[in-house]
C-alpha positions in Angstrom: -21.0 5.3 -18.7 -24.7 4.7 -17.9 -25.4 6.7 -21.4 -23.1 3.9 -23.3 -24.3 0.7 -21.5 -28.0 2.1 -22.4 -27.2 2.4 -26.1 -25.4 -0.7 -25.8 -27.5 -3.3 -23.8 -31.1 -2.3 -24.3 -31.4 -2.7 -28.3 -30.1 -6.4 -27.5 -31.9 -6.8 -24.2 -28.3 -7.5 -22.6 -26.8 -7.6 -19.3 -23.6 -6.4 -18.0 -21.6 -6.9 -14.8 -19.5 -4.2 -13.5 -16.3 -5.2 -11.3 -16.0 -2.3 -8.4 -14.3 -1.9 -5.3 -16.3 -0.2 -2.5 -14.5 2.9 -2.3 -16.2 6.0 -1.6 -19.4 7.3 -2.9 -18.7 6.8 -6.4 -20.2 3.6 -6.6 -23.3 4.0 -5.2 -23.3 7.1 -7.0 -23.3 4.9 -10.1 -25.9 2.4 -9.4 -27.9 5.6 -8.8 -27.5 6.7 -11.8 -28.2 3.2 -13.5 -31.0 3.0 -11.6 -32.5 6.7 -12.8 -31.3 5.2 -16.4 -33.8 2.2 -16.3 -31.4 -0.3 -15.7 -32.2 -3.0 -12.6 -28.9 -3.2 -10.3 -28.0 -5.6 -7.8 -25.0 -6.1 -5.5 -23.5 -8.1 -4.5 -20.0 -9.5 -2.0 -18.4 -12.5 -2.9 -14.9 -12.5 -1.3 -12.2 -15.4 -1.2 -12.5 -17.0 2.2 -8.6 -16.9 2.6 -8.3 -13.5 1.1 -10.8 -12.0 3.5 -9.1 -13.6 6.6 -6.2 -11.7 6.1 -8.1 -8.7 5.6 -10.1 -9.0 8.4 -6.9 -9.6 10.5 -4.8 -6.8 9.2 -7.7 -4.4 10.0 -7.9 -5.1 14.0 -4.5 -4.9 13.9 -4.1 -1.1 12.3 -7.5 -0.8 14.4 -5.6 -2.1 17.5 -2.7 -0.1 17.0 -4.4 3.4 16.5 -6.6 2.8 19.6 
């Protein structure tokens, strides 16, 4: 991926957002790669305030419960 986004974004000096759950290695894997590639990478967390209540809730409880 890192080989196409390079052909891709640097003759037109372009950016590009990638959408990735934080799953694993594999992302950081990626940005590593990116990074090696020449490419500048930033993360970032931006999370639905609702959405990530529930989460948050629904972890202590399978945390609670294994405990």
């Amino acid at each position: 991926m890192c080989n196409v986004l390079t052909f891709l974004l640097f003759s037109i000096q372009g950016m590009a957002l990638v959408f990735a759950p934080l799953r694993g290695e594999t992302l950081t894997l990626f940005c590593q790669l990116a990074q090696q590639a020449g490419f500048f990478v930033s993360q970032h967390q931006q999370y639905d305030a609702q959405v990530m209540d529930v989460h948050l809730k629904v972890r202590h409880m399978i945390k609670n419960r294994n405990t």
